[in-house]
Structure formats: C-alpha cells, structure tokens
OpenMM code with the backbone's topology and positions (N, CA, C; nanometers):
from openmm import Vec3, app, unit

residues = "UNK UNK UNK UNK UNK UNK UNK UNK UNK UNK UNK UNK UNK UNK UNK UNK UNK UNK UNK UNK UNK UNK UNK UNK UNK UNK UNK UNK UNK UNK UNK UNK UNK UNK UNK UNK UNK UNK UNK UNK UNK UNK UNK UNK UNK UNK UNK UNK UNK UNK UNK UNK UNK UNK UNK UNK UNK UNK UNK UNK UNK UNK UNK UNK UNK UNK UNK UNK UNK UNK UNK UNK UNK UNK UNK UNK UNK UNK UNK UNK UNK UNK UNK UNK UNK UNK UNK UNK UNK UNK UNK UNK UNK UNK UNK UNK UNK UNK UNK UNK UNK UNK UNK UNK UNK UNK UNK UNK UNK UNK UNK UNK UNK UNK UNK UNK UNK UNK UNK UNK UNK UNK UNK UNK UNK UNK UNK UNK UNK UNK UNK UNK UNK UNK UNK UNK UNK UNK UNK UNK UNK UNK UNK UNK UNK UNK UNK UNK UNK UNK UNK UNK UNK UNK UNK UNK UNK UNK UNK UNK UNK UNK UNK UNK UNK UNK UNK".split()
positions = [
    Vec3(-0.3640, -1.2439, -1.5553),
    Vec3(-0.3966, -1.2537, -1.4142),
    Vec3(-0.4610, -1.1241, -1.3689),
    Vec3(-0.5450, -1.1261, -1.3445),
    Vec3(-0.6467, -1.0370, -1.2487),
    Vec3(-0.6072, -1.0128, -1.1044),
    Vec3(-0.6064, -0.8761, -1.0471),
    Vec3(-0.6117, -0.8998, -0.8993),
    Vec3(-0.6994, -0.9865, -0.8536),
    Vec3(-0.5962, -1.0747, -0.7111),
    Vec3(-0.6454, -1.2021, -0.6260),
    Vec3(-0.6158, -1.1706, -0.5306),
    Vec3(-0.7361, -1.2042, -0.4365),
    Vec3(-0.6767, -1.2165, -0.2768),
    Vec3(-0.5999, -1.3651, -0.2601),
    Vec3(-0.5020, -1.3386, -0.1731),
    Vec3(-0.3772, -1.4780, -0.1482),
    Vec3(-0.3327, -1.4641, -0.0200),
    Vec3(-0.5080, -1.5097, 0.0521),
    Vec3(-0.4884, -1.4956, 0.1836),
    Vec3(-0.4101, -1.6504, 0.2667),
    Vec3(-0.3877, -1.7608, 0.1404),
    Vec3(-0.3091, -1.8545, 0.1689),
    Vec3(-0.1658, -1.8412, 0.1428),
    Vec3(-0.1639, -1.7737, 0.1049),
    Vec3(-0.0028, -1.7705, 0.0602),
    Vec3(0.1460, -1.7605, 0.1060),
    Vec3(0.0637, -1.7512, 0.2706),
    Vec3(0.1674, -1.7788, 0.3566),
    Vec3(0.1730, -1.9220, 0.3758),
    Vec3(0.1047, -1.9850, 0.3565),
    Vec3(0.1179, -2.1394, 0.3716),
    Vec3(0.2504, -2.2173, 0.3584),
    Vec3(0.2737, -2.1412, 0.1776),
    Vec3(0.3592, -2.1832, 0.1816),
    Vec3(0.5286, -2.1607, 0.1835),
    Vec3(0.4845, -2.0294, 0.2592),
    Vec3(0.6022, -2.0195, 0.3482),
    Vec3(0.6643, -2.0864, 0.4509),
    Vec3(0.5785, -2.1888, 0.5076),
    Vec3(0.5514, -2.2715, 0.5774),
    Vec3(0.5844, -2.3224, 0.7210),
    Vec3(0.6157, -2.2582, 0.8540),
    Vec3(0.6372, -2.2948, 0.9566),
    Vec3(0.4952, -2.3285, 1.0712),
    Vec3(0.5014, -2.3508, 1.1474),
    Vec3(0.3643, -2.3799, 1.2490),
    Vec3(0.3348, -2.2382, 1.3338),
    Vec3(0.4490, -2.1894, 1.3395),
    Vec3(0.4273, -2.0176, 1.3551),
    Vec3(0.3550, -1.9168, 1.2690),
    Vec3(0.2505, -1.9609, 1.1492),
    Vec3(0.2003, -1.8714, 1.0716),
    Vec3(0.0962, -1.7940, 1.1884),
    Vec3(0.0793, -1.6750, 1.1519),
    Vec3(0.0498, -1.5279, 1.2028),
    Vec3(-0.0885, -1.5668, 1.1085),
    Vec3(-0.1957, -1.5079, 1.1947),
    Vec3(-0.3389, -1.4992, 1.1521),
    Vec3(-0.2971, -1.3483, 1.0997),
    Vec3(-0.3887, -1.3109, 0.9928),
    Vec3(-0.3525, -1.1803, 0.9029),
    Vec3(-0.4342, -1.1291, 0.9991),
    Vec3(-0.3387, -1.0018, 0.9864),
    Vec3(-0.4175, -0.8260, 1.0220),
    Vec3(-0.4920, -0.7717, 0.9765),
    Vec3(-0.6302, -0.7750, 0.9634),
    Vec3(-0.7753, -0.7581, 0.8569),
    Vec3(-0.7720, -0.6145, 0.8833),
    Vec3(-0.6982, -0.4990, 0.9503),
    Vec3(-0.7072, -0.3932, 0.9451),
    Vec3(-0.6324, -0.3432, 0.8865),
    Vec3(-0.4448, -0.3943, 0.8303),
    Vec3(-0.3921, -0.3672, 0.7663),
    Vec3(-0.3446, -0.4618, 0.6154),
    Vec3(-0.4326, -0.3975, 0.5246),
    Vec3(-0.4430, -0.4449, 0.3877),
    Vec3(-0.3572, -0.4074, 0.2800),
    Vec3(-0.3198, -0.5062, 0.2437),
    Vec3(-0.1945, -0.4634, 0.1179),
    Vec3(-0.1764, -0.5127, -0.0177),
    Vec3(-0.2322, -0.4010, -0.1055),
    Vec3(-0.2334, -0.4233, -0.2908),
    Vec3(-0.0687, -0.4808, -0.3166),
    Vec3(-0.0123, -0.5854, -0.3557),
    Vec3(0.1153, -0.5933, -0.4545),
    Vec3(0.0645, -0.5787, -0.5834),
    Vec3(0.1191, -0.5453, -0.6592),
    Vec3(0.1573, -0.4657, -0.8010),
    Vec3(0.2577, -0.4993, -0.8501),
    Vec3(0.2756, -0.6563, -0.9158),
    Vec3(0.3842, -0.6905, -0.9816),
    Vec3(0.3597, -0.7408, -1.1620),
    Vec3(0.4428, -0.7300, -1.2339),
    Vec3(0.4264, -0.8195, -1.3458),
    Vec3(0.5045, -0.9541, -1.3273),
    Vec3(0.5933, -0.9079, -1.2619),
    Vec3(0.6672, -1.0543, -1.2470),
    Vec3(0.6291, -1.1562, -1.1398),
    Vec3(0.5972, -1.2781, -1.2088),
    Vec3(0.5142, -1.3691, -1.1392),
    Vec3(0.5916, -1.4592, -1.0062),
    Vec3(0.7138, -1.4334, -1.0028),
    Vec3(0.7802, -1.4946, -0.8907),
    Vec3(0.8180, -1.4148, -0.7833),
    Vec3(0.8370, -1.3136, -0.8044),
    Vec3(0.8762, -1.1593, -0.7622),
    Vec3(0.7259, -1.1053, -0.6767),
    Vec3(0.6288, -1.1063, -0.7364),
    Vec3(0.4643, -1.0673, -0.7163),
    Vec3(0.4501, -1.1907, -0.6307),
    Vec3(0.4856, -1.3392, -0.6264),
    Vec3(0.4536, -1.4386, -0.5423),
    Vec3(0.5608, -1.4099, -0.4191),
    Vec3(0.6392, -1.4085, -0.4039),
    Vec3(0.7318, -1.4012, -0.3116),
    Vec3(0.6887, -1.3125, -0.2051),
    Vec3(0.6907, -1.1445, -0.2687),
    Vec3(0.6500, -1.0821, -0.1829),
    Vec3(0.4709, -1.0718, -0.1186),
    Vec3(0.4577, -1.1237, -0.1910),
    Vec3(0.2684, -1.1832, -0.1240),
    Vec3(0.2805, -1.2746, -0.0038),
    Vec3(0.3368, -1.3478, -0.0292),
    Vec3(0.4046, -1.4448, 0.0665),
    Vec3(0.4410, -1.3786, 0.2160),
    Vec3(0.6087, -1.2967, 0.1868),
    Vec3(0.6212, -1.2923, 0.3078),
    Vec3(0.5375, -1.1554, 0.3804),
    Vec3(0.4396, -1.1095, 0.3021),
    Vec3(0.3465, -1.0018, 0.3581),
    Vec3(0.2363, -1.0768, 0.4256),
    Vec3(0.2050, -1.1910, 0.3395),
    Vec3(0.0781, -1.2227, 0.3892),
    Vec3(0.1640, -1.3123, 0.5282),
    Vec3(0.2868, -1.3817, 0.5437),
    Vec3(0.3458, -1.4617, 0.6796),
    Vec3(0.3565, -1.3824, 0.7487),
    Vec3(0.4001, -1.2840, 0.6816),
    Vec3(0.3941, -1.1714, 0.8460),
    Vec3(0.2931, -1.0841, 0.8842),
    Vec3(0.1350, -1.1421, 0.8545),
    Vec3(0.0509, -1.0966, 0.9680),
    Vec3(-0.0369, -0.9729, 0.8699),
    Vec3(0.0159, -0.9144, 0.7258),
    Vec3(-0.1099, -0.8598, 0.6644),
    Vec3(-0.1805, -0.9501, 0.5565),
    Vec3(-0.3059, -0.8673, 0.5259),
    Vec3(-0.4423, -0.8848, 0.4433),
    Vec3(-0.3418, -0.8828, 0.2917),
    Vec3(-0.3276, -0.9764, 0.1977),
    Vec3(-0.2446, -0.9186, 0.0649),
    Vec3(-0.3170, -0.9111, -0.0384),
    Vec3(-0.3573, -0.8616, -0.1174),
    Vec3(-0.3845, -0.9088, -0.2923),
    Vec3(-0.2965, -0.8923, -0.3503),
    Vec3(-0.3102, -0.9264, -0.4917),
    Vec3(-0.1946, -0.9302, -0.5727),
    Vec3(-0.2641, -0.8903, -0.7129),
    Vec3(-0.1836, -0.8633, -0.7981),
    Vec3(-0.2246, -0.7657, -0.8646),
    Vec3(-0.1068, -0.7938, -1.0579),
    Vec3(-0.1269, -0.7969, -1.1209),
    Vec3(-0.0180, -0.8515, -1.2398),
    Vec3(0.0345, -0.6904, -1.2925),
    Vec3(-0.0779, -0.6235, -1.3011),
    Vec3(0.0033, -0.5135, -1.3763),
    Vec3(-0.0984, -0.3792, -1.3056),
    Vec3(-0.0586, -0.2362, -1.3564),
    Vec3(-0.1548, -0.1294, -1.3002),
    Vec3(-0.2843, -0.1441, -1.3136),
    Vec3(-0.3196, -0.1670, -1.4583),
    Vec3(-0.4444, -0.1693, -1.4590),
    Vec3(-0.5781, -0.2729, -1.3706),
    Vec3(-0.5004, -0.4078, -1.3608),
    Vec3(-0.5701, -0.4687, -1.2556),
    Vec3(-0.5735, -0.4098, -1.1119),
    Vec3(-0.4386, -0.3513, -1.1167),
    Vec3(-0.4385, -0.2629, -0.9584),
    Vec3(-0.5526, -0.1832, -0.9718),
    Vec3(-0.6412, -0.1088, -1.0570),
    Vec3(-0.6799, 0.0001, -1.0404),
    Vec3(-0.7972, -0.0483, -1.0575),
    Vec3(-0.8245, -0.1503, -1.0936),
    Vec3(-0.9586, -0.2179, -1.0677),
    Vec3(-0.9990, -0.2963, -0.9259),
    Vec3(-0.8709, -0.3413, -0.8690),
    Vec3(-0.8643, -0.3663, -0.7503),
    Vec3(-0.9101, -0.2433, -0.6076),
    Vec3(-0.8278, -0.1845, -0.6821),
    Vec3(-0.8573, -0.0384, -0.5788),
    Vec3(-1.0287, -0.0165, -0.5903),
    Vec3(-1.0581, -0.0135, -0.6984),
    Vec3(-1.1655, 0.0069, -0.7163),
    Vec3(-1.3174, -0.0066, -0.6603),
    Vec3(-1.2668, -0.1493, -0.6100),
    Vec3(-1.2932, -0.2978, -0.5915),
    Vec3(-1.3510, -0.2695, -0.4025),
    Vec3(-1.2160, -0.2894, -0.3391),
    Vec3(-1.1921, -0.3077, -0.2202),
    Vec3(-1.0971, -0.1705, -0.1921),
    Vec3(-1.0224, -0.1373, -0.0155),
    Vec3(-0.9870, -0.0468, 0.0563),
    Vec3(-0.8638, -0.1612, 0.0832),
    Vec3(-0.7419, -0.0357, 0.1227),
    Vec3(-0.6298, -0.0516, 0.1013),
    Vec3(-0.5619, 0.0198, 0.1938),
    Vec3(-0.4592, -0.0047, 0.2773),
    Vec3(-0.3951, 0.0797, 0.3626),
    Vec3(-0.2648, 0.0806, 0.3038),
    Vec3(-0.1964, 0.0528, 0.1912),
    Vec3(-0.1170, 0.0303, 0.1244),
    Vec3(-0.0870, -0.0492, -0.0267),
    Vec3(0.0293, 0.0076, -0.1135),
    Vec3(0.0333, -0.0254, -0.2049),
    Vec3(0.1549, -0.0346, -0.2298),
    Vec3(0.1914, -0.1642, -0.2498),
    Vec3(0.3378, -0.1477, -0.2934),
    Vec3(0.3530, -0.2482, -0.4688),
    Vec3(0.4352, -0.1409, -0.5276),
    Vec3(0.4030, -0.1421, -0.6979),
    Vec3(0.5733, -0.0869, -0.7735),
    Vec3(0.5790, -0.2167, -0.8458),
    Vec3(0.6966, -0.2176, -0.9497),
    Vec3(0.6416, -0.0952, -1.0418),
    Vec3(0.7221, -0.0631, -1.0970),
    Vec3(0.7126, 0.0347, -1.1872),
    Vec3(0.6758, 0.0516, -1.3694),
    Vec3(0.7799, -0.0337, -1.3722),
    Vec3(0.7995, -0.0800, -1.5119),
    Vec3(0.7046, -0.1740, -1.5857),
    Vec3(0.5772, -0.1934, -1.6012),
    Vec3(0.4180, -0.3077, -1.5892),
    Vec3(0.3716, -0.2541, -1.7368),
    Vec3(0.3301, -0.3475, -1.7953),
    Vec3(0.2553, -0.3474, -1.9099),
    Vec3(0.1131, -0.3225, -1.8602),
    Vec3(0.0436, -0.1978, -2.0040),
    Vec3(-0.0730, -0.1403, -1.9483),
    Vec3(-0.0573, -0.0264, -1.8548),
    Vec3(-0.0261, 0.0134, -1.7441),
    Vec3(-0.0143, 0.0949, -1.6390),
    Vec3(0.1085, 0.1094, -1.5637),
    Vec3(0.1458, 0.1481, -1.5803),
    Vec3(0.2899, 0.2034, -1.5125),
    Vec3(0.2941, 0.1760, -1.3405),
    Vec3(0.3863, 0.2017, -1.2716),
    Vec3(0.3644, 0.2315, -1.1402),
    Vec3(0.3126, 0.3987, -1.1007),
    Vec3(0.4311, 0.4666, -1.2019),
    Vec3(0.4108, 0.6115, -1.1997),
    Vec3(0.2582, 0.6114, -1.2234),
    Vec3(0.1728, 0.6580, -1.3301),
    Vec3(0.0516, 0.6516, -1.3895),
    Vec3(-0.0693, 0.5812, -1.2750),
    Vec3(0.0215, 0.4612, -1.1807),
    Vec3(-0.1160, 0.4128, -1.0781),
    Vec3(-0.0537, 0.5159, -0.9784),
    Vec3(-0.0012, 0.5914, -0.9363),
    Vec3(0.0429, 0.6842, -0.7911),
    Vec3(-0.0326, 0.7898, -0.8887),
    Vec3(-0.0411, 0.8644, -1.0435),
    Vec3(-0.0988, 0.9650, -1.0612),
    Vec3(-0.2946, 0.9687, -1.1113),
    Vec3(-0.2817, 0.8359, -1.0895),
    Vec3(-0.4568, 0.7837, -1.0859),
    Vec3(-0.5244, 0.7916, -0.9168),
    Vec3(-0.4219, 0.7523, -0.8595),
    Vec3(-0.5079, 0.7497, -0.6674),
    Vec3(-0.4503, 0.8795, -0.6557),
    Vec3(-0.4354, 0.9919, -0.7154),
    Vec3(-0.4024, 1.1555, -0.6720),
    Vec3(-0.5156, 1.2058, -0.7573),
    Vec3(-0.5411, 1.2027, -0.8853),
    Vec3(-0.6649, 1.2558, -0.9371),
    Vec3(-0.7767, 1.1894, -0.8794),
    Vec3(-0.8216, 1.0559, -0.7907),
    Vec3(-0.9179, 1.0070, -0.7711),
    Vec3(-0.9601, 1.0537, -0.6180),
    Vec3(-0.8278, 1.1038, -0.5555),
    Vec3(-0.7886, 1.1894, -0.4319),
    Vec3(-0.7939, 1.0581, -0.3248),
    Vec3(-0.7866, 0.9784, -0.3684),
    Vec3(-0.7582, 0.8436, -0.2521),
    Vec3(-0.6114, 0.8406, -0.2449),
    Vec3(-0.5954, 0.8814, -0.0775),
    Vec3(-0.5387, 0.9634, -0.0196),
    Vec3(-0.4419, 0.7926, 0.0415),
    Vec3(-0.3830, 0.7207, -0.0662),
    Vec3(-0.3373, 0.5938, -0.0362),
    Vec3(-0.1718, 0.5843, -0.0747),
    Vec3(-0.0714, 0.5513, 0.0709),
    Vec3(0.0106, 0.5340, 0.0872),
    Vec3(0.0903, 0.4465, -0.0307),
    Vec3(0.1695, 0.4629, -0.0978),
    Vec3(0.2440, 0.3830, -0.1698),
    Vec3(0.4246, 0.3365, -0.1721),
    Vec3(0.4976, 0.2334, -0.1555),
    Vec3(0.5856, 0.2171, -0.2161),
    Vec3(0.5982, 0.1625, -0.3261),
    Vec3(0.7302, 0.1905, -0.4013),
    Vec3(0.7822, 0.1413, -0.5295),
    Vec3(0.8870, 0.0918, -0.4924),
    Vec3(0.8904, -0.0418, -0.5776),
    Vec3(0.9774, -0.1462, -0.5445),
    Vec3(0.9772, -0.1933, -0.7000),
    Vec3(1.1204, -0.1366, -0.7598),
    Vec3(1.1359, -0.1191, -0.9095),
    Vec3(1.3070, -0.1526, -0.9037),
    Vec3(1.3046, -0.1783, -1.0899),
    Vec3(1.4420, -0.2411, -1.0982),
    Vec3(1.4978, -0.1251, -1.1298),
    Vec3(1.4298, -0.0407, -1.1519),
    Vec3(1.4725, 0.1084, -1.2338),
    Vec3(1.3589, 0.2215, -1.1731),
    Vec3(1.4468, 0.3415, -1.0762),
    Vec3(1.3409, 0.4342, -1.0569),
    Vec3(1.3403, 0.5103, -1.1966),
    Vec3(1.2199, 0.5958, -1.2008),
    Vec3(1.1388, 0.6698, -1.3010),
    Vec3(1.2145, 0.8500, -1.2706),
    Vec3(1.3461, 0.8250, -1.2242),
    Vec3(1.3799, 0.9461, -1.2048),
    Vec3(1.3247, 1.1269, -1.2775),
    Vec3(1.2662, 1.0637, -1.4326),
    Vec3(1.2935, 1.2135, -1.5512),
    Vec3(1.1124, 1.2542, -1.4681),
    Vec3(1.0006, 1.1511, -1.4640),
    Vec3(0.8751, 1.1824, -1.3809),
    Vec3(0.8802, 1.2204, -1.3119),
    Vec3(0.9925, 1.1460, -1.1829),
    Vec3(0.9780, 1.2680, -1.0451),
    Vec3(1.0097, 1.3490, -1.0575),
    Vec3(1.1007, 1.3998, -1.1520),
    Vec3(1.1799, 1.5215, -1.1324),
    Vec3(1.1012, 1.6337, -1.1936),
    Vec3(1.0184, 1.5732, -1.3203),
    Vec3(0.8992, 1.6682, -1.3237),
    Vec3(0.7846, 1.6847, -1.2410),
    Vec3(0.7523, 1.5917, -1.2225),
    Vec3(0.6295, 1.5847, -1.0871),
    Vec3(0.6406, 1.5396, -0.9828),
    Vec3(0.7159, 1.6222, -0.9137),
    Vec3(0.7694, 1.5611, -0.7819),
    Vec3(0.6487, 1.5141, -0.6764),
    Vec3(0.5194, 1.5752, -0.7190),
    Vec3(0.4170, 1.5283, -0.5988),
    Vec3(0.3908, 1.3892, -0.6379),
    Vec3(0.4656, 1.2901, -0.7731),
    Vec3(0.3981, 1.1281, -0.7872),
    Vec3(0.5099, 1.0911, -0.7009),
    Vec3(0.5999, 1.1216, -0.6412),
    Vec3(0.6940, 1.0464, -0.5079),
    Vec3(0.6497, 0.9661, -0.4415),
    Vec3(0.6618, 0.8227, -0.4535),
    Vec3(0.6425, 0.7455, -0.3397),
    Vec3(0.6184, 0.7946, -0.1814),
    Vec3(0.5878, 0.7284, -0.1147),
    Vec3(0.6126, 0.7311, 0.0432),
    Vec3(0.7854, 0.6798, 0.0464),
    Vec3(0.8258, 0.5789, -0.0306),
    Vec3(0.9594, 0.5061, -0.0151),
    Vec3(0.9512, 0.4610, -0.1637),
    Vec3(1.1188, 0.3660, -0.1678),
    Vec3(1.1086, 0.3878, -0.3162),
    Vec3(1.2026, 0.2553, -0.2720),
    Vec3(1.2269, 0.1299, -0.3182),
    Vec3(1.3029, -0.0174, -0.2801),
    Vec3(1.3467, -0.0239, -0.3930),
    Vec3(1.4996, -0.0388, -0.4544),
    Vec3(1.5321, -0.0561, -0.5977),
    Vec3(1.5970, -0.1889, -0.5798),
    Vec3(1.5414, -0.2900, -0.6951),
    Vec3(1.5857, -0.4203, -0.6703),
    Vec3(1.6762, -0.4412, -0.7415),
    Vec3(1.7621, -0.5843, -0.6689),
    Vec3(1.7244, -0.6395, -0.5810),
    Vec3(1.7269, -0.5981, -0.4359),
    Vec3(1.6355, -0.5959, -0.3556),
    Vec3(1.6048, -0.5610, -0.1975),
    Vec3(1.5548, -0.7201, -0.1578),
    Vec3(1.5969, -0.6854, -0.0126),
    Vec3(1.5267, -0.8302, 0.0777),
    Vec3(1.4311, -0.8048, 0.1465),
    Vec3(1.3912, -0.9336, 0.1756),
    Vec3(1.2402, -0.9264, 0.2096),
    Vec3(1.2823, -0.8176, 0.3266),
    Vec3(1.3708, -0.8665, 0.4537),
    Vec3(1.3605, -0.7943, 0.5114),
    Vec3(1.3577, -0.6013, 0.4962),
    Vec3(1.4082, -0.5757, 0.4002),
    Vec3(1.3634, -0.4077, 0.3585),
    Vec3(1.2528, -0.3806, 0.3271),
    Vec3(1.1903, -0.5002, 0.2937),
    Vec3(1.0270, -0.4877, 0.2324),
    Vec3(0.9904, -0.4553, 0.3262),
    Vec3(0.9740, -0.5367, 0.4498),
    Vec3(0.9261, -0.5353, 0.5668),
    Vec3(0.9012, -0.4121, 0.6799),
    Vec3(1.0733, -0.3798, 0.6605),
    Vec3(1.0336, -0.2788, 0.7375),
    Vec3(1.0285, -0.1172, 0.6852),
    Vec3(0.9690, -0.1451, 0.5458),
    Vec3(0.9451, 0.0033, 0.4556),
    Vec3(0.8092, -0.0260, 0.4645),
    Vec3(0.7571, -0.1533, 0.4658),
    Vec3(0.6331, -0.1618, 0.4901),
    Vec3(0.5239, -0.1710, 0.6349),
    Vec3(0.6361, -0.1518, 0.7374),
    Vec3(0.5712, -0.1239, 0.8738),
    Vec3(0.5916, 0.0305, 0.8637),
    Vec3(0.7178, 0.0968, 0.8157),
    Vec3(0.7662, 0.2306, 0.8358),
    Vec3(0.6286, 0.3360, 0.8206),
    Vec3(0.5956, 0.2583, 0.6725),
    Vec3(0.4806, 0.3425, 0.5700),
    Vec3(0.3780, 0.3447, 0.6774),
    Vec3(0.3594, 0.2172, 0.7328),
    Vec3(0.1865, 0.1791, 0.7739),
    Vec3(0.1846, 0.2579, 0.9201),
    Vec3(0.2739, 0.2656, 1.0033),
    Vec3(0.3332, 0.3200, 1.1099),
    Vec3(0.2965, 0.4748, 1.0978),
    Vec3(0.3698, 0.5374, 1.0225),
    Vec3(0.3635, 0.6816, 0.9813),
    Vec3(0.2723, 0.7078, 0.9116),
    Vec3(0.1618, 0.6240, 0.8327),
    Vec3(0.0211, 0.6563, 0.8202),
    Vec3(-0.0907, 0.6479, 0.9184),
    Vec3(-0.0830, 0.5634, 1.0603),
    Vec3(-0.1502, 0.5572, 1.1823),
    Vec3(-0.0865, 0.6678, 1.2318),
    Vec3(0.0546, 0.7215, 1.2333),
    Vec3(0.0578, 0.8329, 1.3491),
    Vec3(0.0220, 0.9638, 1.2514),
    Vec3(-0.0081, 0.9443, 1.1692),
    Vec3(-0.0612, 1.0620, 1.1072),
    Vec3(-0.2273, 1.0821, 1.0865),
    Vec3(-0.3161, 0.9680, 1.1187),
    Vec3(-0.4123, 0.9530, 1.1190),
    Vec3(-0.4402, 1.0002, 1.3165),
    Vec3(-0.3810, 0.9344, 1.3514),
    Vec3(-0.4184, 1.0166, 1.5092),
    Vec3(-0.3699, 1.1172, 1.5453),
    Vec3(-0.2930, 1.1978, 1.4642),
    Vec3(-0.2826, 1.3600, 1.4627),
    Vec3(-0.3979, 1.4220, 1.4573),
    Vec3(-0.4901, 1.3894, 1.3496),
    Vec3(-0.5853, 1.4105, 1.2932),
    Vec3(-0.7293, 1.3646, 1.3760),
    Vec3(-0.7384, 1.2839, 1.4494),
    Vec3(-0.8617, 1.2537, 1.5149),
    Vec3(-0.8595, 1.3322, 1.6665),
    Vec3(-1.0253, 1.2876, 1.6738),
    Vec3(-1.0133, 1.3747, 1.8121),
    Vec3(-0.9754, 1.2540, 1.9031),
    Vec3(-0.9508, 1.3331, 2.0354),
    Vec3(-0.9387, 1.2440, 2.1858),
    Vec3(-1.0669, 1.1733, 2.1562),
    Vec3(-1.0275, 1.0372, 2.2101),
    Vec3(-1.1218, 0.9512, 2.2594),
    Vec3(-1.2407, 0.9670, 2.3112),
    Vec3(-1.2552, 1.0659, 2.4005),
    Vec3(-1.3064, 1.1128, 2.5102),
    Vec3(-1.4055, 1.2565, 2.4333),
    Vec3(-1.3352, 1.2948, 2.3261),
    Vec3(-1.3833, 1.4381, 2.3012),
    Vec3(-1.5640, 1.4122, 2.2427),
    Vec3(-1.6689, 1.4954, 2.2983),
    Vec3(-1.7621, 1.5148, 2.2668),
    Vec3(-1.8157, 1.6253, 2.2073),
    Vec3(-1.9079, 1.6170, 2.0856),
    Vec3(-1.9337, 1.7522, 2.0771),
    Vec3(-2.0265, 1.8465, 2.1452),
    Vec3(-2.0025, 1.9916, 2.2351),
    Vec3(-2.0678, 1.9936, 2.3287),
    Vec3(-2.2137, 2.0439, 2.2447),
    Vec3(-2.3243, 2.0823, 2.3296),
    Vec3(-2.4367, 2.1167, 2.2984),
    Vec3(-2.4617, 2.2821, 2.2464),
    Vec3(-2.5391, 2.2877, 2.1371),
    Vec3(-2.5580, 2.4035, 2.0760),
    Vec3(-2.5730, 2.5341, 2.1973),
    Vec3(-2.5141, 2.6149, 2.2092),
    Vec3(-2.4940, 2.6905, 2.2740),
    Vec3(-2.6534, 2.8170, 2.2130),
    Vec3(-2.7115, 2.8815, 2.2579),
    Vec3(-2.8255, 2.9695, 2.1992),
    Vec3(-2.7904, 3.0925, 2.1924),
    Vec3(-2.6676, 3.1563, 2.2896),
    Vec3(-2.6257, 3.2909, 2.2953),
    Vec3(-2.5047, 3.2875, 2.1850),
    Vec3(-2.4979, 3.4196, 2.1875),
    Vec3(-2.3748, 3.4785, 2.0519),
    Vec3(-2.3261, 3.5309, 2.1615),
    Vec3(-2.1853, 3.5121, 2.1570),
    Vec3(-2.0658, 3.6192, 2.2216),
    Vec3(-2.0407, 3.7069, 2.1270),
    Vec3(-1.9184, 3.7736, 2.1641),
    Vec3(-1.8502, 3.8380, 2.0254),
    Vec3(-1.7336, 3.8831, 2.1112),
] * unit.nanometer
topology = app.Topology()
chain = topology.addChain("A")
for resn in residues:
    res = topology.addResidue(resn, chain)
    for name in ("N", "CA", "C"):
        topology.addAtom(name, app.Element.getBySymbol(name[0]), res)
C-alpha cells in the first residue's frame, strides 16, 4: 500500500452529522497496521481533517514529498522506515513538521540519545480515539499559536525606504 488520500473514510463512520474536512488542516497517518491505520483515518477524517494514509515510513516520505502537511502522526515500529528515522528525515530536510507517535513501544534508547527526534507528543497503545483527538488538536493548536507569534499584525506595512541615515 502506497500513501492514499481517504477523504471518504469518514463515511464509514457513518452518522448524517459528517463534518466537511478542514482543507487547511492536513494529516499524514503512518501505520503498518491495516486496521489500526483505518480506524484512525476514519475518526480524523469524521472529525473535520484532510487525512492520507500511509503503510509504512517510506511511503510517508514519499508522501511528504508529494503534498504539505500540518501534521504527522506515525507508529514507530514499520517495516522499511521507522517512525524514529521519518522524525530524523523531516529534521535533515528542515521541514519544520509537527509530529506525534502513536506506538506500542516508545523508542526510549533513540531519544535518550537524540533527544531533538522527540515527538511533539508520544500516544502508547492502546489509546482512544478520544486521546488521538485531542493530542491532535493540542499539536495543531500549539502549531497556529506559534505560527502567529511569528507573523506580523494584520495591519503591519512595510513603511517606505527612508533616504536619510541617522546614527
């Protein structure tokens, strides 16, 4: 399996309350496990984000590749690419992209050597959807208020070249 967009996949979650997705907030899953990788596609894509899905790292990293991402949430343990190894590929590539790990087993002996591959959050399963949820507003939340730290006021213009030197 190749990364897929599974912009239906709330379907079949199935109530008459399905949520039109949030095309501004987009989200890579990173699973090998095919029920586990469906599930949580599911209740990401019912509750209102953009999902792909993804079987192991290396499709993730072709995905990334691919398309833009405001998040990544990635098992650890994946044939081909690790979870660790895809958090130390978007740091050498300097795509500056939010991640949780949602693993049956953290990678404790890696972080402890490289503490900068640290998740944003770290979900050790089994977790419920609902923790998914709200590690995955937490992340997306605290990457917008950290993005408007960073921008100017609304309002701010840049003024006009000035011709005199002060000092």
């Amino acid at each position: 399996m190749t990364a897929k967009s599974n912009s239906q996949a709330g379907e079949s979650a199935g109530t008459s309350t399905h949520r039109e997705p949030n095309l501004r907030q987009r989200i890579l899953v990173v699973e090998d496990d095919a029920l586990i990788c469906q599930l949580n596609t599911e209740v990401l894509t019912y509750s209102g984000y953009q999902v792909d899905a993804a079987e192991d790292g290396a499709a993730a990293w072709d995905a990334l590749q691919r398309n833009s991402y405001d998040l990544v949430v990635t098992d650890n343990e994946m044939p081909k690419v690790t979870g660790v190894e895809l958090i130390k590929k978007l740091q050498d590539a300097r795509m500056n992209l939010p991640v949780i790990m949602a693993t049956g087993k953290l990678p404790d002996e890696e972080f402890a050597h490289y503490p900068c591959l640290q998740p944003a959050v770290t979900l050790l399963k089994p977790y419920t959807f609902d923790e998914l949820l709200n590690a995955v507003k937490a992340v997306l939340r605290a990457t917008a208020d950290a993005l408007e730290e960073i921008a100017p006021p609304p309002n701010w213009q840049i003024p006009p070249p000035d011709n005199s030197f002060r000092l």
